[in-house]
C-alpha positions in Angstrom: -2.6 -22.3 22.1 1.2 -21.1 23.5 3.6 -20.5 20.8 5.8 -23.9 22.6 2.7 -26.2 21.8 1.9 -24.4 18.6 5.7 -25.3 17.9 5.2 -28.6 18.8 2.3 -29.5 16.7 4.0 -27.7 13.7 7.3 -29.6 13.7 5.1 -33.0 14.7 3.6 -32.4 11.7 6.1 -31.8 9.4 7.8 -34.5 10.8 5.1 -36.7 9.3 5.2 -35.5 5.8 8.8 -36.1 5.7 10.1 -31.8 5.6 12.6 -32.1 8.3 14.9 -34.8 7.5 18.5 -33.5 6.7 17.5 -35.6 3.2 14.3 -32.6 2.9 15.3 -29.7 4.0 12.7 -27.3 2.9 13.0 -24.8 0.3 11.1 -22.6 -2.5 11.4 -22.8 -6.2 11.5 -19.1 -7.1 10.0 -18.7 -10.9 12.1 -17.8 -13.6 9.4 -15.6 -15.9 9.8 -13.8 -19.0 8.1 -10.6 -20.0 11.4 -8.8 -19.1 10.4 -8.7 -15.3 12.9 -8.4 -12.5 12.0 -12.4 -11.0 15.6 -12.4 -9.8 15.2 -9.5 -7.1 15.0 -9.9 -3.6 18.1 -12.6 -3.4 19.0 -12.3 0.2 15.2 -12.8 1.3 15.3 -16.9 1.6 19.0 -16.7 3.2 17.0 -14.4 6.0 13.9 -16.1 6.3 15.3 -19.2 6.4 17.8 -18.8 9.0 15.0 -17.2 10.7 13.1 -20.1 10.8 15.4 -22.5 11.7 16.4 -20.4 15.1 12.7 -19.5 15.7 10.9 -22.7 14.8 13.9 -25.6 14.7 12.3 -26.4 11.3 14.9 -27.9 9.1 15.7 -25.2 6.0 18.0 -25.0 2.6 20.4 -22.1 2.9 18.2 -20.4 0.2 15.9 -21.3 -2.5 16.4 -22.7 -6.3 15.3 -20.7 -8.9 14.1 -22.3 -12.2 11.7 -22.0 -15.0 7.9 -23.6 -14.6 8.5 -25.8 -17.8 12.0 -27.7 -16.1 11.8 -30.8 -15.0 12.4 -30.4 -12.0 9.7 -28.0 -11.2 7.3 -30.3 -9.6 9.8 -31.4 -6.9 9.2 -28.3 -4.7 6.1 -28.1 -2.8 6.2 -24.6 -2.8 6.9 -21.8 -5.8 7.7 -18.1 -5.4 7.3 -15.1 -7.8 8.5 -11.3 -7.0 8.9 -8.3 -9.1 8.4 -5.2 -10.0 7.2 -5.4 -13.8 5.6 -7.6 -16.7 5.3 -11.2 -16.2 4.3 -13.3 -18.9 4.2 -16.9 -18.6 3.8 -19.6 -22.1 1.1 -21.3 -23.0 3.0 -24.7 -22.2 4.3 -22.1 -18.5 0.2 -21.6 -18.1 -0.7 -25.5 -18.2 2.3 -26.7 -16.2 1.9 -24.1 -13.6 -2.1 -25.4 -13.5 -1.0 -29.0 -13.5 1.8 -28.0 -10.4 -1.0 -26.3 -8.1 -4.2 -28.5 -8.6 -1.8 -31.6 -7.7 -0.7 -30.0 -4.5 1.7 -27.4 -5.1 1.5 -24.1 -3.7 2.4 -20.2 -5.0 3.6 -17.5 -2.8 3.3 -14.0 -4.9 4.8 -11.0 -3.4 4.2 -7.9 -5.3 7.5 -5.6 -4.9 5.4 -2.7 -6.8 4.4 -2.3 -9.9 3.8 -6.4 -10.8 0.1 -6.5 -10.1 -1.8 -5.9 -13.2 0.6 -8.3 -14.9 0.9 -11.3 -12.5 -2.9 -11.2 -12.5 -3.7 -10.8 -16.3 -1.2 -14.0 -15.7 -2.7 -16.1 -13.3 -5.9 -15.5 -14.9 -5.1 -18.3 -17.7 -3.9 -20.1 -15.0 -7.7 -20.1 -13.2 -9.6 -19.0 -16.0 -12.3 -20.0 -13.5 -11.3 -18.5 -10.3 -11.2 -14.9 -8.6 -9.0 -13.8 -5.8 -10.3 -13.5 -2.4 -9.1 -11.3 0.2 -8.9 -12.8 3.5 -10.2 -12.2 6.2 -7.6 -11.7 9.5 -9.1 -14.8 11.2 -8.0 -16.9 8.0 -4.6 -19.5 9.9 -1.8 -17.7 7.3 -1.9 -14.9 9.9 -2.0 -17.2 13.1 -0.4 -20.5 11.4 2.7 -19.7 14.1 3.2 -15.8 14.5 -0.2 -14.2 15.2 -1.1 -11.1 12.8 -4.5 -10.3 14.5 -4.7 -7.6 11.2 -3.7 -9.2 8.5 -0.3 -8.6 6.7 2.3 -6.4 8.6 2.9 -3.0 6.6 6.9 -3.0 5.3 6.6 -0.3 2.8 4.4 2.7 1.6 4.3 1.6 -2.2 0.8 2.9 -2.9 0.0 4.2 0.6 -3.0 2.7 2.4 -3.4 -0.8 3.7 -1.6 -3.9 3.0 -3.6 -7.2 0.8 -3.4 -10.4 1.5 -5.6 -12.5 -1.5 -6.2 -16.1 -1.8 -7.1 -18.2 -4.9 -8.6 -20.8 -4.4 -9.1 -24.4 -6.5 -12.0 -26.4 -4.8 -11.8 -25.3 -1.8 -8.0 -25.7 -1.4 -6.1 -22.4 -1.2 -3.5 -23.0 -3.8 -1.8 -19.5 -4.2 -1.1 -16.4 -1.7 -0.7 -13.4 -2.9 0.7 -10.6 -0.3 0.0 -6.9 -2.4 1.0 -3.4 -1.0 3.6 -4.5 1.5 6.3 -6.3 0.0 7.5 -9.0 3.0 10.2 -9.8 0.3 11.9 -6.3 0.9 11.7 -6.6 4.3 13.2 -10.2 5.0 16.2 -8.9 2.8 19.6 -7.9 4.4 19.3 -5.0 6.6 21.3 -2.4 5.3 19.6 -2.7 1.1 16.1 -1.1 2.3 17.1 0.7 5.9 14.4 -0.7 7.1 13.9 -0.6 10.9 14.5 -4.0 13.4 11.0 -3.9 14.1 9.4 -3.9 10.5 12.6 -6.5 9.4 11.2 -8.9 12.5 7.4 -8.5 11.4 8.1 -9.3 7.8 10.4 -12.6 8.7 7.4 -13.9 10.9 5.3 -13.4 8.2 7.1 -14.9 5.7 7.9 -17.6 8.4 3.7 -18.3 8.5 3.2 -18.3 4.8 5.6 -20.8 4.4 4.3 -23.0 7.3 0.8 -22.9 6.2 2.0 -23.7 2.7 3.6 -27.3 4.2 0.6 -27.9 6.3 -2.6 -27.1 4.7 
């Protein structure tokens, strides 16, 4: 498939579920947590992305997400939810039921671990999906070919840990409802160029990315 049909069939599709009307632009919900977490780092990565993605893909975007805890009311009116950081998270018991309730009924989760979140996010998601384990995907799986094709799996932005980047999926009958990118961090590398000094090249790979996670959250 050439990237102009793949284009085509993306914003056809969209089209039908009503995300580019200048009424829908679309956007995340980035979780407020406690636990005493950084979930407010990262804040010039959906300004990027976005922007990205509307001159790349003509999809319709906010300027930048919303951020907002699980329990407001306004939760469940994003189809997609983000979380970052770089410490604890620790969600409520009412945080755990409404954050179940959001992804059985369709919503999706984007995790991005900036280093040093991972034990907690998954002692966290746990009680979320008591019942579920997360799977690593394999590089044919369509998050890494949704648009931009990542014929190995997630792009590497930073060290972190050394060794390869993760890319894990949990999944509630048979419906991939969360995407968890570990050992990477695309968050950093979407962000404004001069806070990491990360090269064009890495910056570029880590917008695609970001730019397929998102599509695949509105179309699958």
């Amino acid at each position: 498939m050439t990237p102009a049909f793949r284009l085509f069939i993306i914003v056809f599709m969209l089209c039908l579920i009503g995300q580019t009307s200048a009424q829908m632009p679309v956007t995340v919900v980035r979780i407020q947590y406690g636990g005493g977490g950084d979930w407010y780092g990262n804040r010039t990565t959906f300004v990027n992305l976005f922007r990205f993605m509307r001159e790349q893909t003509n999809v319709v975007t906010a300027e930048r997400e919303v951020s907002m805890k699980i329990t407001d009311e306004n939760f469940f009116k994003y189809p997609i939810a983000y979380i970052a950081g770089h410490g604890n998270i620790r969600f409520t018991d009412e945080e755990v039921q409404r954050l179940r309730q959001y992804l059985i009924g369709g919503g999706f989760l984007w995790a991005d671990d900036d280093y040093g979140m991972d034990p907690y996010f998954r002692r966290e998601m746990k009680k979320v999906f008591p019942e579920a384990e997360w799977v690593e995907l394999p590089f044919s799986h369509p998050i890494y070919h949704v648009y931009f094709n990542f014929p190995n799996g997630l792009p590497k932005v930073h060290k972190h840990a050394g060794g390869p980047p993760h890319g894990y999926g949990l999944f509630y009958e048979g419906r991939m409802v969360a995407f968890y990118s570990f050992n990477t961090d695309i968050s950093d590398g979407c962000e404004d160029p001069d806070i990491h000094g990360d090269p064009p090249e890495i910056r570029r790979q880590a917008l695609k990315m970001g730019t397929n996670i998102i599509l695949y959250a509105l179309l699958y």
